[in-house]
Every structure is written in C-alpha cells, then in structure tokens.
N, CA, C and O of each residue as an XYZ file, in Angstrom:
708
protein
N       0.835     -1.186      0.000
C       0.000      0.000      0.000
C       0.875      1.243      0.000
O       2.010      1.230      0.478
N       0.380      2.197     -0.487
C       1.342      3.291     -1.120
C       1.073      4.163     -0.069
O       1.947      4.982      0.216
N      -0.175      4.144      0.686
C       0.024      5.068      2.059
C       0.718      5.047      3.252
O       0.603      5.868      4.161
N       1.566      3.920      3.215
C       2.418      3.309      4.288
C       3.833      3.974      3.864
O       4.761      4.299      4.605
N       3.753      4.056      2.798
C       5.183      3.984      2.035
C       5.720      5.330      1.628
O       6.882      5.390      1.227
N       4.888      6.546      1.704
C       5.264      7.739      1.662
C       4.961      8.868      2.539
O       3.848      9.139      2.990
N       6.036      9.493      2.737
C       5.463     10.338      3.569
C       4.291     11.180      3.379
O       3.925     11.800      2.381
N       3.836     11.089      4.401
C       2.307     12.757      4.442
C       1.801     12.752      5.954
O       2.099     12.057      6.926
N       0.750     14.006      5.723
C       0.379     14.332      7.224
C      -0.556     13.259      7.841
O      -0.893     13.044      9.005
N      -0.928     12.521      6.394
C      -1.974     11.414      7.125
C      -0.932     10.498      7.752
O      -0.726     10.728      8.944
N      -0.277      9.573      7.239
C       0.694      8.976      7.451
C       1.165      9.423      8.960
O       0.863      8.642      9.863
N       1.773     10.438      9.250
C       2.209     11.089     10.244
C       1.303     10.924     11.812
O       1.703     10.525     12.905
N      -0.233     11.478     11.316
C      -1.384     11.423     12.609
C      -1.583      9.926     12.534
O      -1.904      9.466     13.630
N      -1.434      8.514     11.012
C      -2.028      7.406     11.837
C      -1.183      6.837     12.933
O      -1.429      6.159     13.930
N       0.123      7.455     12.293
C       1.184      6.804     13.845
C       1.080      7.563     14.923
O       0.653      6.913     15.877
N       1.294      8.675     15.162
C       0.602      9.120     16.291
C      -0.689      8.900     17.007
O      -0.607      8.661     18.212
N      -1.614      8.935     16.573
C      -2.615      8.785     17.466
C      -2.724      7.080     17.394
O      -3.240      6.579     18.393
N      -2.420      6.414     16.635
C      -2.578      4.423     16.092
C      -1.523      4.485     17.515
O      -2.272      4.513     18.492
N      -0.188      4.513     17.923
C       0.160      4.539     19.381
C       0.144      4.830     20.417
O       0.555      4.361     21.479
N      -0.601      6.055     19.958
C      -1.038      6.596     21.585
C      -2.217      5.631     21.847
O      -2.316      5.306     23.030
N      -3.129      5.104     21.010
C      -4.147      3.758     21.602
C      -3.358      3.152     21.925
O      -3.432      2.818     23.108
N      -2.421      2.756     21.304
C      -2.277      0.935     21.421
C      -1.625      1.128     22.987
O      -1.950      0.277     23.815
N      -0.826      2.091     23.354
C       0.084      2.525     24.579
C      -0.981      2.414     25.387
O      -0.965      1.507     26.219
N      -2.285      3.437     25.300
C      -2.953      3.451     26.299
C      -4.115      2.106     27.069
O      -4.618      2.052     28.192
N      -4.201      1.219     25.951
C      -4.732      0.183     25.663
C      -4.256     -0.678     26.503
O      -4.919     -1.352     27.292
N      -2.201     -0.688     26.249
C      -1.512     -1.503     27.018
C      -1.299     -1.148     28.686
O      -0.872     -2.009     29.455
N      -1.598      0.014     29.066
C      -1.510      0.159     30.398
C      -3.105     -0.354     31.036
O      -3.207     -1.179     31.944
N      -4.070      0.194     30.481
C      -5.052     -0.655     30.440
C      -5.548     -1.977     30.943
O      -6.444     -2.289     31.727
N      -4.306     -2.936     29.942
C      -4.761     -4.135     29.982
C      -3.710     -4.737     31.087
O      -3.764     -5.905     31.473
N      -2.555     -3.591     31.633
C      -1.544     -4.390     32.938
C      -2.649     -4.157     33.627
O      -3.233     -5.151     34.059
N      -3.134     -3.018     33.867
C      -4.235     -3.022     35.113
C      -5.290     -3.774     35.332
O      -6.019     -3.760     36.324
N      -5.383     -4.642     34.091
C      -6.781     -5.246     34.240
C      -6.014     -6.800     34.944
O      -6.411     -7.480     35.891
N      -5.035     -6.952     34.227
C      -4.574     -8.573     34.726
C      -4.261     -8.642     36.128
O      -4.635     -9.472     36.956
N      -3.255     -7.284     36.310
C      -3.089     -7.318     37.974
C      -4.050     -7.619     38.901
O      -3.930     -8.371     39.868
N      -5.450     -6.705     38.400
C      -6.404     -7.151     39.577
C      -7.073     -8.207     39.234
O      -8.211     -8.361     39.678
N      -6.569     -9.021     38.484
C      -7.272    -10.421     38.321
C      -8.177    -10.725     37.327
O      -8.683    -11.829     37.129
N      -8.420     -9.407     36.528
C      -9.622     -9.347     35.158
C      -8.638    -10.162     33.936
O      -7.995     -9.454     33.162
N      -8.581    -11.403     33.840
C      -7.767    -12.031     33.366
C      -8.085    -12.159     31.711
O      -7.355    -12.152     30.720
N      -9.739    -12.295     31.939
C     -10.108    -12.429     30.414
C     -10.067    -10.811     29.636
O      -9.635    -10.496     28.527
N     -10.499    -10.243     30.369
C     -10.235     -8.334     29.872
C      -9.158     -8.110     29.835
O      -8.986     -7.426     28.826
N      -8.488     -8.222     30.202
C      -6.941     -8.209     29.539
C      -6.482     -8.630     28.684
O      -5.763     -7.996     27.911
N      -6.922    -10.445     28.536
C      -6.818    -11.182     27.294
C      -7.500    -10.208     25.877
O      -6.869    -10.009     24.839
N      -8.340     -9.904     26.042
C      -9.184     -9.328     24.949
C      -8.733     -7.592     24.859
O      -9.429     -6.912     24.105
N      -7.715     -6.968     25.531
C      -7.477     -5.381     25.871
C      -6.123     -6.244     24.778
O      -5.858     -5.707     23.703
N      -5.595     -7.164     25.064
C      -4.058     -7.492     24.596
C      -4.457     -7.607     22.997
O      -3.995     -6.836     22.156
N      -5.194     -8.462     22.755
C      -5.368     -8.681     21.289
C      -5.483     -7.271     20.427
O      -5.080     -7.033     19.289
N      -6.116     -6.493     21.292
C      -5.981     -4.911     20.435
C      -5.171     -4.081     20.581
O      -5.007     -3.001     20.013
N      -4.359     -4.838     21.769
C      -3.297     -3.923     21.467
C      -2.036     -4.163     20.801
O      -1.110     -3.431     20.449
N      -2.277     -5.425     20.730
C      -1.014     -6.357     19.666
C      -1.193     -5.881     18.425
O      -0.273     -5.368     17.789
N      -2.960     -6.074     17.768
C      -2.959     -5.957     16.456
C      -2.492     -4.458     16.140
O      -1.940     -4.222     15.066
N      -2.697     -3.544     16.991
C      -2.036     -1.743     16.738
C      -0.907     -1.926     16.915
O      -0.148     -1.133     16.358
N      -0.357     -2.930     17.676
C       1.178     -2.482     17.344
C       1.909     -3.134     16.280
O       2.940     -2.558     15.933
N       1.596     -4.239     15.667
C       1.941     -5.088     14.506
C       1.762     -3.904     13.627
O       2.758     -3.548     12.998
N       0.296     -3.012     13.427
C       0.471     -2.022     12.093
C       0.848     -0.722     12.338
O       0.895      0.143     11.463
N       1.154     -0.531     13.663
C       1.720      1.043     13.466
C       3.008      0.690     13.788
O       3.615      1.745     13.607
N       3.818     -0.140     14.156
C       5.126     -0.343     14.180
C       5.516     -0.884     12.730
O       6.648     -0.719     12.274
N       4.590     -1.482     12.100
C       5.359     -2.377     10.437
C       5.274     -0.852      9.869
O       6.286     -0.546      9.237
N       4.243      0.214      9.962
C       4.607      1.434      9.349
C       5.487      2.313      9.715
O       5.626      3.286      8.974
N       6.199      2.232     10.769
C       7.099      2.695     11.092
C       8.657      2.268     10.465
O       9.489      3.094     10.089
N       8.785      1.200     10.454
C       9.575      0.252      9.710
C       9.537      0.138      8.748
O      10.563     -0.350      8.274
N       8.364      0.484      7.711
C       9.017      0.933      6.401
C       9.780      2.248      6.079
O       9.983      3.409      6.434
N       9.834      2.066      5.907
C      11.092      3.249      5.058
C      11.347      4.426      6.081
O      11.356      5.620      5.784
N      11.521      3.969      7.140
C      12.356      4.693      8.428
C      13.338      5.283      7.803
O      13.227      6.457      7.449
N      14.556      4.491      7.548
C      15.633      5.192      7.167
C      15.461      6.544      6.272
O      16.268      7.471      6.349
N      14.576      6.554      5.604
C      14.770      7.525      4.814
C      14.017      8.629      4.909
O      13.959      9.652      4.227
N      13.383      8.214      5.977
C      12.164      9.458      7.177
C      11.739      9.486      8.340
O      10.577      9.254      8.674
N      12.904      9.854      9.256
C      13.240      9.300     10.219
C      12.121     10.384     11.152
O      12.077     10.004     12.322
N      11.413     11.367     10.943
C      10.363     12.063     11.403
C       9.542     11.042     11.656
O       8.910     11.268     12.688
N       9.205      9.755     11.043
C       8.241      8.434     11.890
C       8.956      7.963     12.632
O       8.225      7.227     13.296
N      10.024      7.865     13.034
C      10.482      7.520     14.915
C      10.336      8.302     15.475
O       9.633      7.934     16.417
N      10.631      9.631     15.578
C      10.544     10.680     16.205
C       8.955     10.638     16.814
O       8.767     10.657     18.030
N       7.929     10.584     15.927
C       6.424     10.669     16.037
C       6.222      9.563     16.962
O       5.751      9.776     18.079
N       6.569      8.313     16.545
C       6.370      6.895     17.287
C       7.031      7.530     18.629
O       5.978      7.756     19.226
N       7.731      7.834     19.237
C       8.551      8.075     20.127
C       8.244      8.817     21.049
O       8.560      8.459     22.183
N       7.710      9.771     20.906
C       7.004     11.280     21.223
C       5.102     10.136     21.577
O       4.505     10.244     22.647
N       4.688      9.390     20.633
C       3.518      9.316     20.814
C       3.276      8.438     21.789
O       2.218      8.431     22.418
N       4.529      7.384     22.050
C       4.718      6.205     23.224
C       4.770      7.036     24.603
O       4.289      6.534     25.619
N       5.273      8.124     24.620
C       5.418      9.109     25.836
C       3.758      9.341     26.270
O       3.041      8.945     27.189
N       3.593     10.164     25.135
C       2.107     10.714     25.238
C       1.446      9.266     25.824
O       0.887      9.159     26.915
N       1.647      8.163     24.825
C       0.210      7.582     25.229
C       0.458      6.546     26.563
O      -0.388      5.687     26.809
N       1.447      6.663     27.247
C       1.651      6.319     28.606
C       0.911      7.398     29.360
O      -0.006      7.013     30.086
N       1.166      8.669     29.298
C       0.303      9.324     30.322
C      -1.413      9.549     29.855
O      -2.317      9.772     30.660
N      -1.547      9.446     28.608
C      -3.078      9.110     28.397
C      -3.542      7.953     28.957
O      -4.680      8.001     29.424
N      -2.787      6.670     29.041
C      -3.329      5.601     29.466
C      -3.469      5.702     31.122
O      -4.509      5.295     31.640
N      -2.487      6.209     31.874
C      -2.996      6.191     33.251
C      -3.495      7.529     33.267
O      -2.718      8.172     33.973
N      -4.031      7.962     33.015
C      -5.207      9.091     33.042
C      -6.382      8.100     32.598
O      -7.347      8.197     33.357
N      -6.540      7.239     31.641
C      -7.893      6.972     31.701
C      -8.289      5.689     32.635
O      -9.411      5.317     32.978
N      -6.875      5.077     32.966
C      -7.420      3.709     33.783
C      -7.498      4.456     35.347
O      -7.921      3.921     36.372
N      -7.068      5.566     35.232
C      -7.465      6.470     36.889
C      -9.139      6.492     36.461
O     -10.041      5.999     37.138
N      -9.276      7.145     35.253
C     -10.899      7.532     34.984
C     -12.027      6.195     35.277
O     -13.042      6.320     35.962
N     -11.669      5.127     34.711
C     -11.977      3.698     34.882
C     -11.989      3.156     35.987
O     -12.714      2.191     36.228
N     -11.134      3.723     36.899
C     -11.035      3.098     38.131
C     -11.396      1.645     38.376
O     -12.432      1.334     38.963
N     -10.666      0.909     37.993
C     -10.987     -0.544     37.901
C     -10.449     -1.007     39.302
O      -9.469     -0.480     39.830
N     -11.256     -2.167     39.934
C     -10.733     -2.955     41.150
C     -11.259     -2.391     42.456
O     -12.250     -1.673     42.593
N     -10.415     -2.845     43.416
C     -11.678     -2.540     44.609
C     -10.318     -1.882     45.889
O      -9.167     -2.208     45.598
N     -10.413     -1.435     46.568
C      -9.269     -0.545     47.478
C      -9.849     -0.386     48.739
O     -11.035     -0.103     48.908
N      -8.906     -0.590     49.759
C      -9.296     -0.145     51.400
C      -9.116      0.656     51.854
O      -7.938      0.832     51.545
N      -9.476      1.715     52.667
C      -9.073      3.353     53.057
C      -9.485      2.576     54.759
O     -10.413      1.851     55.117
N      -8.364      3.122     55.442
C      -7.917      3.475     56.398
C      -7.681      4.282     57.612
O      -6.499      4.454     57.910
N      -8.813      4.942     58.559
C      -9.018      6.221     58.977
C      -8.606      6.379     60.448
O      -9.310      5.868     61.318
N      -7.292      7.190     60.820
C      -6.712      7.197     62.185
C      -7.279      8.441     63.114
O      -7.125      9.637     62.867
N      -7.851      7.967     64.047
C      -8.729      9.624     64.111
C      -8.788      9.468     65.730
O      -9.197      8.450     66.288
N      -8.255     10.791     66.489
C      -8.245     10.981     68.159
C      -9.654     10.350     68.660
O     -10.710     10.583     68.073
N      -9.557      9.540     69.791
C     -10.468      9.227     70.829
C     -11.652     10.727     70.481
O     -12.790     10.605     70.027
N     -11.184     11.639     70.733
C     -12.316     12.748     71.408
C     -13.225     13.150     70.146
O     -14.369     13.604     70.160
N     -12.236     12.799     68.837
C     -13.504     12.959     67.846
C     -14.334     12.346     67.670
O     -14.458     11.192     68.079
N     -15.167     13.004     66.970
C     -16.507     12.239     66.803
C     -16.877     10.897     65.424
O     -17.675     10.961     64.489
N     -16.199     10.103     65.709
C     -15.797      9.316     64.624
C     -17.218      8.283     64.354
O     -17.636      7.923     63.253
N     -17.769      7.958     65.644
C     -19.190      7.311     65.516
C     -19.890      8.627     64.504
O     -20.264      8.109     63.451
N     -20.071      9.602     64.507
C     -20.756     10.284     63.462
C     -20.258     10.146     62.085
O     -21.149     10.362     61.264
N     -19.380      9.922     61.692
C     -18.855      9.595     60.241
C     -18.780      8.578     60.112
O     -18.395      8.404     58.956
N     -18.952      7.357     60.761
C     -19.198      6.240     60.833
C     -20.492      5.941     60.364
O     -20.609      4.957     59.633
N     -21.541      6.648     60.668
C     -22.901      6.648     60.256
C     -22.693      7.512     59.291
O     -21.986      6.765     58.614
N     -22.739      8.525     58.653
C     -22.791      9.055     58.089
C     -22.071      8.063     56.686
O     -22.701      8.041     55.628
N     -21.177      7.542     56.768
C     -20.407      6.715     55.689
C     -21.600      5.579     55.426
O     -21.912      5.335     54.261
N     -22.138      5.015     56.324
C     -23.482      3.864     56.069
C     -24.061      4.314     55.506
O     -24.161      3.829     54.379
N     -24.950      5.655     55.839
C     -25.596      5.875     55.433
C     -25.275      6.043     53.796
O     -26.042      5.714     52.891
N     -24.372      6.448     53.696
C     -23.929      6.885     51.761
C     -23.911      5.498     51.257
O     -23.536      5.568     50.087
N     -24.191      3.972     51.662
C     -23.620      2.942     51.385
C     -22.369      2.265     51.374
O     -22.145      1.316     50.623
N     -21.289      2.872     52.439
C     -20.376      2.473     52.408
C     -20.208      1.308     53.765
O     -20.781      1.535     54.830
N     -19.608      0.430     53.620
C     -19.247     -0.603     54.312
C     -18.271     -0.381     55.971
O     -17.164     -0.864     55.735
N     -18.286     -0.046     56.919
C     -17.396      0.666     57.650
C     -17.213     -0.491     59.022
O     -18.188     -0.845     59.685
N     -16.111     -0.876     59.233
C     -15.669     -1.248     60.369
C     -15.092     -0.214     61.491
O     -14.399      0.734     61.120
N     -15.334     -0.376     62.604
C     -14.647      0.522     63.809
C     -14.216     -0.411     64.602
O     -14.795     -1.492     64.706
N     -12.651      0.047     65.554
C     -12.062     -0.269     65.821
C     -11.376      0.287     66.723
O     -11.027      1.390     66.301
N     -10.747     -0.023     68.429
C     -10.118      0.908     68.904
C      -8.042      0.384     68.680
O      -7.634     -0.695     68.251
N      -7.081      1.718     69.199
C      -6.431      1.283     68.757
C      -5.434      2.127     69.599
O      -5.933      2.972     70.343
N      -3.944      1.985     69.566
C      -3.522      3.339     70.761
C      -2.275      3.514     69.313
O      -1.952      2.835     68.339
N      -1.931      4.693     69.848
C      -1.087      5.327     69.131
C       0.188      6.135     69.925
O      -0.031      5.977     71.126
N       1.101      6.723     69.790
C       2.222      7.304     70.464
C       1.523      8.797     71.104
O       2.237      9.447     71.868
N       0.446      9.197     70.853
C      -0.345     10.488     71.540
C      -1.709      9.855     72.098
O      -2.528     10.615     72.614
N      -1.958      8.556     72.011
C      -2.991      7.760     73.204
C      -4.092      7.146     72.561
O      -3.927      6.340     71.646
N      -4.802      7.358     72.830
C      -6.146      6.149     72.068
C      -6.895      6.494     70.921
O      -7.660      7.418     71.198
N      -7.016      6.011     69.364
C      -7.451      6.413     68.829
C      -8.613      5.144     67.859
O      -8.875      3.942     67.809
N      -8.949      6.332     67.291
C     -10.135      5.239     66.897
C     -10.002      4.976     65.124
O     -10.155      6.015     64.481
N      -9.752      3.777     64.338
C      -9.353      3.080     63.613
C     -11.187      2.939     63.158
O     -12.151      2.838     63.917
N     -11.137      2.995     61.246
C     -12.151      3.106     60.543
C     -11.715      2.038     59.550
O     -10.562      2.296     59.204
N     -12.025      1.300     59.149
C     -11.617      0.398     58.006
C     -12.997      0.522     56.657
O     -14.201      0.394     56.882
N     -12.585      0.699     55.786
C     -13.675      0.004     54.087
C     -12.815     -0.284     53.617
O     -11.622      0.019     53.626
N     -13.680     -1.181     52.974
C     -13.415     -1.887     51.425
C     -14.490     -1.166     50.656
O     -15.643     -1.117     51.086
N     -13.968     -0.361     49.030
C     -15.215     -0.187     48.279
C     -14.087     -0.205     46.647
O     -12.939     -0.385     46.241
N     -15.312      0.088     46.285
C     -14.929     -0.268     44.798
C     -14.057      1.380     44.439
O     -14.592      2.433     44.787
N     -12.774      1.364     43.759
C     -11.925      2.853     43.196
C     -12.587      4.004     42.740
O     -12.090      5.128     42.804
N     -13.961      3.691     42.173
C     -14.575      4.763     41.611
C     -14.812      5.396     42.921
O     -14.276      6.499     42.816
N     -15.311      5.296     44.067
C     -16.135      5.876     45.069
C     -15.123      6.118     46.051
O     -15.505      5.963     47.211
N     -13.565      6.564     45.836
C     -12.832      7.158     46.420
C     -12.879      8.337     46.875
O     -13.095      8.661     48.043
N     -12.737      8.820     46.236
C     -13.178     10.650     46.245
C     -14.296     10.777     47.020
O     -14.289     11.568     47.964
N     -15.279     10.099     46.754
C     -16.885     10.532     47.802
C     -16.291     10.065     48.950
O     -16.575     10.975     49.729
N     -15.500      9.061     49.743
C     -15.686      8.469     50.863
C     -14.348      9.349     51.461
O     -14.129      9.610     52.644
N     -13.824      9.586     50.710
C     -12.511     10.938     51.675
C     -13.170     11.778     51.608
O     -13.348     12.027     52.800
N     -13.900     12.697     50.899
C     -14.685     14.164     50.839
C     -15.301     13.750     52.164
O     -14.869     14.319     53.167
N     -16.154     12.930     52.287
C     -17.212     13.100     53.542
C     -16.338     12.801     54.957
O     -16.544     13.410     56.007
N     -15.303     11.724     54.777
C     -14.484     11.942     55.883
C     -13.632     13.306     56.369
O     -13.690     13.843     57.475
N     -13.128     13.554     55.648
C     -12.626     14.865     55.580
C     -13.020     16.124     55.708
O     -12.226     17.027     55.973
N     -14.811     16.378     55.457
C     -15.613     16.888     55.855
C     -15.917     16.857     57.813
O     -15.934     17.784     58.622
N     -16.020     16.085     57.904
C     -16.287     15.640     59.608
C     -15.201     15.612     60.428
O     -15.185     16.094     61.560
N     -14.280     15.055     59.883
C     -12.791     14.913     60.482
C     -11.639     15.313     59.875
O     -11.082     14.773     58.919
N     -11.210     16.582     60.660
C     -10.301     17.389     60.294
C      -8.619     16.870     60.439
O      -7.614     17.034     59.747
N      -8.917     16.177     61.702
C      -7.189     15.635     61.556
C      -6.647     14.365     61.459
O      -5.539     13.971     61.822
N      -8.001     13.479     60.669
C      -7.592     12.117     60.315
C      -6.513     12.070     59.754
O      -6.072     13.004     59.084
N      -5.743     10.647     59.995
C      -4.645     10.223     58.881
C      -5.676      9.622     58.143
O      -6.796      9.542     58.648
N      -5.407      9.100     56.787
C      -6.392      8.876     55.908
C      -5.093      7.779     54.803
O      -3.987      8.221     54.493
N      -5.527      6.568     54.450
C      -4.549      5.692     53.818
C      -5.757      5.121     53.050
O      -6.934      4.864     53.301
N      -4.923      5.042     52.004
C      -5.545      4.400     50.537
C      -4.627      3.006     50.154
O      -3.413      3.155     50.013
N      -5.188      1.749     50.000
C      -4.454      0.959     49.679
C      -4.714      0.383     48.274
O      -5.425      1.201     47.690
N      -4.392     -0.889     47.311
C      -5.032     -1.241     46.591
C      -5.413     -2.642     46.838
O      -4.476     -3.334     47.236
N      -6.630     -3.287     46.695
C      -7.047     -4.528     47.247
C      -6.912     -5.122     45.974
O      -6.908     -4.571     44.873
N      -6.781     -6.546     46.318
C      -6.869     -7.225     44.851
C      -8.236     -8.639     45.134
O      -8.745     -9.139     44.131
N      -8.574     -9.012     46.226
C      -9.578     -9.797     46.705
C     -10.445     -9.781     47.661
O      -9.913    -10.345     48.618
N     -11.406     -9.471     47.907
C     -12.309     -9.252     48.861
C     -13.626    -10.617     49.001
O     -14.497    -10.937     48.192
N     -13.344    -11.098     50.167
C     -14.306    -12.049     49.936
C     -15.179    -12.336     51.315
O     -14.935    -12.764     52.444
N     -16.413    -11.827     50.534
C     -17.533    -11.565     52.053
C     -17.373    -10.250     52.088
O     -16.790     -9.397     51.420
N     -18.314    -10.322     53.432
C     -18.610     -8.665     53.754
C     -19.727     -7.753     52.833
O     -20.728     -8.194     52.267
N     -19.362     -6.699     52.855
C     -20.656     -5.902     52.553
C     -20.405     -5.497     51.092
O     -21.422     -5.106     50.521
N     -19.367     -5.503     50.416
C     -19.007     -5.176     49.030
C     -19.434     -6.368     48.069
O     -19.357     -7.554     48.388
N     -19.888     -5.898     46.870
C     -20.323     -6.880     45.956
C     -18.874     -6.657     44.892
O     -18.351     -5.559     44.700
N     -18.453     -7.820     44.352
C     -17.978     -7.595     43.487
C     -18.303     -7.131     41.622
O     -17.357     -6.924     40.863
C-alpha cells in the first residue's frame, strides 16, 4: 500500500494517534490482569497487539529515509503512557481499602454513620497510638467511590490520617464484586 510507504500528514497522525491507543490500551490491559480481570486483559491485549503489529510495520518501512516516523512513534509512546494512566485512573478498575486514624475525642461514631448511610461498608475499631487512644475506621469499596468516601471523611474529620491501599480480593462482607 502506497500510504504506508510515503510520507504525508496522514501517514504522520495514523502513527501518532494508532500509538497513543495501542500505549494506552496496554496500560489498560496491565491493570486489568493485575487485579485479576484475566479475560479483559486477554481481549485489551489482542488490540493492542494488532495496533502495534500495524503502526510499528509502518514505522519500519522506510524509516531510514524518514526518520520524522520515529521521532512521532517516540514522542507518541510518551504521550500515550500518560493518556493511558489518566484513563485507567478515569476507569477506576478494582476494589481498594481506606484506612481512617482519628483521636479518641472525635466524633468518629458520626462519620461512621454518616459513611453507612452513603452505602459504604465501615468497620470501627479501637487502637492506641504514640499520643494515646485512637479510633481506627476500616472500608473496602470499589476505586470509583474514592473521592466521595474521603470528601465526607474529611468533611467531619479534620485531623484524620487517611490511607488508601489497593485490594486485589475481597471475599464476604458488605461489598459486591
């Protein structure tokens, strides 16, 4: 095909943007296997193999003699690493535990309810610390509903420590997978 084989601006944007998918595709599909989405990954990989078989064989033609398609490929592998964890942040795939260290004297039974009430799953717990007794909050919820469950903590309780982990299995309890 003669559009592979000469330079132009089309030529130019299918390798650029043809890698910034396949890049973003591939961060994608680490995130999906890590948390155990084994077949979504399988099926994230196949598309991202077949983009890289044709925007890399177009790259490889006639490189040598237009070397502005590495440069593009190169520049677009950058780009589409930070597009890809920008959208698997957006995706928020998998499920995570937050962690809430908060003084005896606060009022932690109120955000405790207050977190039920939003549907969140909440264990309490007492616990001592190097400044004396404090009171320990545990969830499990799914990544998307991060942001809501620190806003409302953080709202009520001003000098929590606050820890985000990433879970990879949850089994039982109040979370559905």
């Amino acid at each position: 095909m003669e559009f592979f084989k000469n330079p132009s601006i089309w030529l130019y944007l299918f390798i650029f943007f043809g890698k910034i998918i396949e890049v973003a595709v591939s961060t994608v599909r680490l995130v999906l296997i890590n948390r155990g989405e084994r077949v979504k990954g399988a099926v994230a990989g196949f598309f991202e193999i077949s983009l890289w078989i044709v925007v890399t064989g177009t790259v490889l033609v006639g490189f040598q003699e237009d070397i502005i398609r590495c440069v593009i490929f190169a520049f677009a592998f950058a780009l589409g690493n930070y597009v890809g964890s920008w959208l698997e942040g957006k995706l928020a795939f998998g499920l995570c535990s937050i962690q809430v260290i908060v003084n005896k004297d606060e009022c932690a039974d109120c955000v405790v309810q207050e977190l039920r009430d939003n549907g969140f799953g909440v264990t309490m717990m007492e616990g001592e610390g190097k400044a004396g007794r404090r009171e320990i909050l545990l969830l499990h919820l799914k990544r998307k509903r991060i942001p809501a469950a620190i806003s409302l903590i953080k709202s009520k309780l001003e000098n929590a420590v606050i820890t985000v982990n990433d879970v990879r299995v949850v089994n039982g309890g109040f979370i559905k997978k």
